[in-house]
C-alpha positions in Angstrom: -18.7 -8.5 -18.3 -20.6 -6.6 -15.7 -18.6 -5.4 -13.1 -20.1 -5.8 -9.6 -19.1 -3.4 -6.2 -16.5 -4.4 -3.8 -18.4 -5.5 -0.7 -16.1 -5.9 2.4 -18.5 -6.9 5.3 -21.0 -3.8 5.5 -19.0 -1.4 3.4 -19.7 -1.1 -0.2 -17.5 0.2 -3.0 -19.3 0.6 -6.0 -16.1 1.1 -7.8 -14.5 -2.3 -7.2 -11.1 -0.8 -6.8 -8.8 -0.4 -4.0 -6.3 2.6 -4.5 -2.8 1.3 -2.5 -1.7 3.3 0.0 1.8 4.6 -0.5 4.2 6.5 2.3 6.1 8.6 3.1 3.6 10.7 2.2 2.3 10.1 -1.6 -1.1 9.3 -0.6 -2.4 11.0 1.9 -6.6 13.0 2.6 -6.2 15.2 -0.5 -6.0 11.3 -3.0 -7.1 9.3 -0.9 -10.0 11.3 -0.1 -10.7 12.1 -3.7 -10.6 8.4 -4.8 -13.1 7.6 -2.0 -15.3 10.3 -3.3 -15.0 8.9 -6.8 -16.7 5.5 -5.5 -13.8 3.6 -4.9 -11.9 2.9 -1.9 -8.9 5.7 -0.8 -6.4 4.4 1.2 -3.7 6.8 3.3 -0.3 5.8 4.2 0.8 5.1 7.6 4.3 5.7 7.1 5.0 9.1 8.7 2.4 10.5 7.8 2.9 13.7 10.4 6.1 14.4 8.4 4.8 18.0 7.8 4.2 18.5 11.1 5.6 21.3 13.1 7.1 18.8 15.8 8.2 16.1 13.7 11.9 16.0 13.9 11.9 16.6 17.9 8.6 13.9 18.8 8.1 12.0 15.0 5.7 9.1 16.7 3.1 11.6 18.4 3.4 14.1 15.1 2.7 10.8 12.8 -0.2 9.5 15.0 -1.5 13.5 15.6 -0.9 13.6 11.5 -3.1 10.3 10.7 -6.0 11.1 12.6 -6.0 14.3 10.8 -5.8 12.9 7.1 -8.1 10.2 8.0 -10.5 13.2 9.1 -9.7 15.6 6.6 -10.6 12.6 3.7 -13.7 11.7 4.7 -14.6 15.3 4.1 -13.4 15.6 1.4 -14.9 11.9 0.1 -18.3 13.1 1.7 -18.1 10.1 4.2 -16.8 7.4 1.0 -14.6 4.7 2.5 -11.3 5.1 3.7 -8.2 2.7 4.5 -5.1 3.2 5.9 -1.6 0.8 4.8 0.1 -0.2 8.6 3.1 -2.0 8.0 4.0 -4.8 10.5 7.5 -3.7 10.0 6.8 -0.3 12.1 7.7 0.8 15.2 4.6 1.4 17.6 2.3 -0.3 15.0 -0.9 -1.0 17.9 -0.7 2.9 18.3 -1.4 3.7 14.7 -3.7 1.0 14.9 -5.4 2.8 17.4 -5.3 5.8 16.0 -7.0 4.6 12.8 -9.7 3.2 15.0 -10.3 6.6 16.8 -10.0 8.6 13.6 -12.7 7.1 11.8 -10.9 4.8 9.5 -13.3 2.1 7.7 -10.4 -0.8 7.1 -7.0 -1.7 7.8 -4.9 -3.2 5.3 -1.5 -4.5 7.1 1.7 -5.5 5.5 5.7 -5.9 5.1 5.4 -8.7 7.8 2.4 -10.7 9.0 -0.1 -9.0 11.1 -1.1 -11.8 13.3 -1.9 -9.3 15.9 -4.2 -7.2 14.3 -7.6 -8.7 14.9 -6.6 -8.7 19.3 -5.6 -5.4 18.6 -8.6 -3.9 16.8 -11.1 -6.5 18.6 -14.1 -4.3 19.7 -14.2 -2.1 17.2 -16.3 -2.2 13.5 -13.2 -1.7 11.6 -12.5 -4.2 8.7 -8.8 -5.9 8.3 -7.1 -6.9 5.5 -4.1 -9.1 5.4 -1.4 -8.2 2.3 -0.2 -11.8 1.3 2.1 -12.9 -1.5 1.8 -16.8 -1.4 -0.8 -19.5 -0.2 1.5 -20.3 3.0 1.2 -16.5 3.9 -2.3 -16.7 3.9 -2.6 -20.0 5.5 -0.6 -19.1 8.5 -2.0 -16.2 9.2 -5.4 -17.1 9.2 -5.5 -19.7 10.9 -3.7 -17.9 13.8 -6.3 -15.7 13.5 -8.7 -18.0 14.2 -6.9 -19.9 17.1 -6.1 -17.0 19.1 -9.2 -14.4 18.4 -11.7 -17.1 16.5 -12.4 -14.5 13.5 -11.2 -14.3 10.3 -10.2 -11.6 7.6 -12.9 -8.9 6.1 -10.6 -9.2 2.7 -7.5 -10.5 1.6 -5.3 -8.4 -0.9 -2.5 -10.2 -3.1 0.5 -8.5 -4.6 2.0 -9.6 -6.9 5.8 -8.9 -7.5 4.8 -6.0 -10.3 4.3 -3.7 -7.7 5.8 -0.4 -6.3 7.6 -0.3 -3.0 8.7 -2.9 -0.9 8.0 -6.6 -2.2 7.3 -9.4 -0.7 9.6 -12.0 -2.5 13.2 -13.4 -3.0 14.8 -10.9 -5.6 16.6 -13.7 -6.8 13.2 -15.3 -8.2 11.2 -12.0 -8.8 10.8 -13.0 -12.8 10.0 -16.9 -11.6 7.2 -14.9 -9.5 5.4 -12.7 -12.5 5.4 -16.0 -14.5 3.5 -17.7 -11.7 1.5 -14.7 -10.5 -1.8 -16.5 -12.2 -1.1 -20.1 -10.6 -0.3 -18.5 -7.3 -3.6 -16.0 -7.1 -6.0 -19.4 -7.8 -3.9 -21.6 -5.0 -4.8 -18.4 -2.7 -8.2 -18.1 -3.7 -8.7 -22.0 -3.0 -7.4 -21.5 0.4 -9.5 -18.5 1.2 -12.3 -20.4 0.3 -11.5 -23.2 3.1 -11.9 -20.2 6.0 -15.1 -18.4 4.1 -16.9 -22.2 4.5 -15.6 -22.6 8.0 -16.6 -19.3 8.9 -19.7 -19.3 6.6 -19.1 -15.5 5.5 -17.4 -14.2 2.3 -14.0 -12.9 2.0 -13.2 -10.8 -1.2 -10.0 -11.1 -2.9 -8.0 -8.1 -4.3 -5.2 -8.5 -6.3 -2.6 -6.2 -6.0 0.7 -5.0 -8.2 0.8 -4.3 -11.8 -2.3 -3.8 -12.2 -2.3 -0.9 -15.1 -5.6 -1.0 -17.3 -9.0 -1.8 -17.9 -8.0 -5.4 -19.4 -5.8 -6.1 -16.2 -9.1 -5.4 -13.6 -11.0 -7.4 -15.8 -8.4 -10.2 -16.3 -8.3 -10.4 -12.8 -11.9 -10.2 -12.0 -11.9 -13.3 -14.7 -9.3 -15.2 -12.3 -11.9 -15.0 -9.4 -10.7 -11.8 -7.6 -13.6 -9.4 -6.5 -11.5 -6.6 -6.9 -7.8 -4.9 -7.8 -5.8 -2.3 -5.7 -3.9 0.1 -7.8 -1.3 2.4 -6.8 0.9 3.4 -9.5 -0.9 4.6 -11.7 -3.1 7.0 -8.9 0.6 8.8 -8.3 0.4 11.2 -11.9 -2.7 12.6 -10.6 -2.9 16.1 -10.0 -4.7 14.7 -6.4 -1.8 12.8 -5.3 -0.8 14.5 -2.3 3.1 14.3 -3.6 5.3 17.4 -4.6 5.1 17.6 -8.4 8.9 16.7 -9.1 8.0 13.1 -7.6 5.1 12.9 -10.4 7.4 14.2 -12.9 9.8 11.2 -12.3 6.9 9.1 -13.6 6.3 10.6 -16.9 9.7 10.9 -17.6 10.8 7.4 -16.7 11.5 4.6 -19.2 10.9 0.9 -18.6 14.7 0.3 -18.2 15.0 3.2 -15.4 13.0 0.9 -13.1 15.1 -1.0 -10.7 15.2 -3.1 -7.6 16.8 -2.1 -4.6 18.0 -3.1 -1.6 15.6 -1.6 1.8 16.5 -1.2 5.3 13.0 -3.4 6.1 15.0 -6.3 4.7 13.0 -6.4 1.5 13.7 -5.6 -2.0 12.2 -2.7 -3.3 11.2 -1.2 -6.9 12.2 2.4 -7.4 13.0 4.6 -10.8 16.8 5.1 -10.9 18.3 8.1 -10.0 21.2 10.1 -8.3 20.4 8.6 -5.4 20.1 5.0 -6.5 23.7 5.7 -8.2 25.5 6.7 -5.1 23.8 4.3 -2.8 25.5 1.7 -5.4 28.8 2.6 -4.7 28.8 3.4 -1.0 26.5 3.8 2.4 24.9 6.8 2.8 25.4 8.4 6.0 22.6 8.5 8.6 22.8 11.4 10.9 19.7 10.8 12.4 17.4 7.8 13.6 13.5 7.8 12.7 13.1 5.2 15.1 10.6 3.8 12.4 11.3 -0.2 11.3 11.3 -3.0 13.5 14.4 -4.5 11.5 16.5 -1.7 10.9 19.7 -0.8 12.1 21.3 2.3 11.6 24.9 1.1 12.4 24.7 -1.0 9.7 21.9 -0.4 7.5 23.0 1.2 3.9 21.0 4.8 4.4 17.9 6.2 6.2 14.7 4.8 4.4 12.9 7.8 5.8 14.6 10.5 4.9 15.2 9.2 1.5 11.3 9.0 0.9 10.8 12.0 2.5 13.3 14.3 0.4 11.4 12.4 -2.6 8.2 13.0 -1.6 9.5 16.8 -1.0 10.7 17.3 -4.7 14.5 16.5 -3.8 14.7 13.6 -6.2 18.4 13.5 -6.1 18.6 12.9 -2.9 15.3 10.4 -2.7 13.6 7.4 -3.1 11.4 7.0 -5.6 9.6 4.0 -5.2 7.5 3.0 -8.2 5.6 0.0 -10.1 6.8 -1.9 -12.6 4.5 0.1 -15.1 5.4 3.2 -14.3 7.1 4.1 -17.7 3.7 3.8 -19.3 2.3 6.6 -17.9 2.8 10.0 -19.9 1.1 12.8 -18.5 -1.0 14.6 -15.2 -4.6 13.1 -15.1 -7.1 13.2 -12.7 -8.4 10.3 -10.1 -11.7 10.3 -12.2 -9.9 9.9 -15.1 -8.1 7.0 -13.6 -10.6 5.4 -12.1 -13.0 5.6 -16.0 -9.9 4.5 -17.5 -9.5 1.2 -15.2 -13.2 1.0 -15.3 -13.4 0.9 -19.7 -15.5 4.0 -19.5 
């Protein structure tokens, strides 16, 4: 089979592959800019990612907005202009402003999650930046675009669909996640066929990316089978020595085992996949204390919620494992040692 570039409006991956974003700061300019560069398309996260900056504990929203214009920047230098993305959850605080900022920085696309982003188009209307909704079911898809074209008469640029393989926070019933993976197939083509109502309608094409799980060469091309024009791949991006997190956090990979990888309870009301650990233990048995608000989720509480998302990421992304979140995907225990993204990205490719 001959693999074809991912073409999302006038941008033009000729690596069909999408590399996920993932916050607190795992991929940031130094991966994503190096998966760009590779051909494919390098996506940065847009949760906190000023958390290195000077000013971040005293004024986190204008370090995390100062921060994401500078990684979007800084990786299209180091992709020599390749495309770049950035993940927005809908689930953030001040999520227009990074929006925005995106916009200003440069950014080529806008891939929007952990809710539904049915402001997104009125938010980014004047601009050339592409958007990309992150669904789960047809319904998802369904009711987003069609607000989408009853408020702002467009539609999307792509659609991505994850799966409930995936790393980080997941967008189904943890009661039925096995129910889900058995259906994952079934629920991609009832996607596809409603995607293909609004391409008609709007007489333009919308590529589909398929998202969670996806591991190896016979996945992309499994999926490319199904009638995807792409995959986005996260996991497997996080071993490299590119990824922008401490080494400790890619250590955690390689030493995993299958039965290490858990679901977990998040603050955004979600469940979330992460490789066990101190921290997983003692959040088990009690609430971790929160001594200071991030101001960061829409839904979260911190009278009530079970520990600071934030700083659990960010002490993981740090090297503090014990005391961190280590969000993964469900294939994490199959990876065994450092590569690089070119490595990755000939691997997934069959070359």
């Amino acid at each position: 089979m001959k693999i074809k570039p991912l073409i999302i409006g006038d941008l033009v991956a000729k690596i069909p592959i999408i590399q996920g974003g993932m916050g607190v700061g795992v991929s940031l300019s130094n991966l994503a800019g190096s998966v760009a560069k590779h051909g494919a398309i390098g996506v940065i996260s847009a949760a906190h990612p000023g958390y290195l900056e000077e000013d971040f504990e005293k004024n986190t929203l204008e370090a995390n907005l100062r921060g994401l214009y500078k990684h979007i920047k800084r990786a299209k230098e180091i992709s020599s202009k390749g495309i770049i993305g950035v993940n927005i959850m809908v689930a953030i605080n001040n999520y227009a402003e990074h929006v925005k900022a995106a916009i200003a920085a440069g950014a080529d696309l806008i891939i929007s999650g952990a809710g539904l982003p049915l402001k997104l188009p009125e938010i980014t209307k004047g601009s050339a930046i592409k958007i990309a909704p992150i669904v789960s079911s047809r319904k998802a898809v369904k009711v987003i675009l069609n607000y989408w074209k009853k408020h702002s008469n467009r539609t999307a640029d792509a659609v991505i669909i994850e799966g409930p393989n995936a790393g980080g926070h997941l967008g189904f019933n943890t009661n039925n996640i096995e129910k889900e993976i058995n259906n994952f197939d079934n629920n991609i083509l009832d996607i596809i066929d409603e995607i293909k109502l609004f391409e008609k309608e709007f007489n333009t094409k919308i590529p589909v990316i398929v998202a969670g799980g996806v591991f190896n060469h016979e996945d992309v091309l499994k999926y490319l089978n199904l009638g995807a024009n792409g995959v986005q791949v996260a996991t497997k991006f996080v071993a490299t020595e590119e990824c922008d997190a401490h080494p400790n956090f890619k250590e955690a990979y390689i030493k995993c085992k299958k039965d290490d990888i858990k679901l977990t309870v998040s603050p955004v009301g979600m469940p979330g996949r992460a490789i066990k650990n101190k921290f997983l233990e003692k959040l088990e048995k009690e609430r971790i204390k929160i001594s200071k608000c991030y101001n960061c989720l829409i839904p979260c509480n911190p009278s009530s919620t079970p520990y600071c998302i934030t700083s659990a990421l960010i002490n993981a992304v740090k090297g503090d494992l014990d005391n961190g979140l280590i969000f993964c995907g469900s294939n994490a225990y199959k990876i065994n040692k450092i590569s690089t993204v070119k490595e990755v990205i000939d691997e997934l490719m069959g070359e």
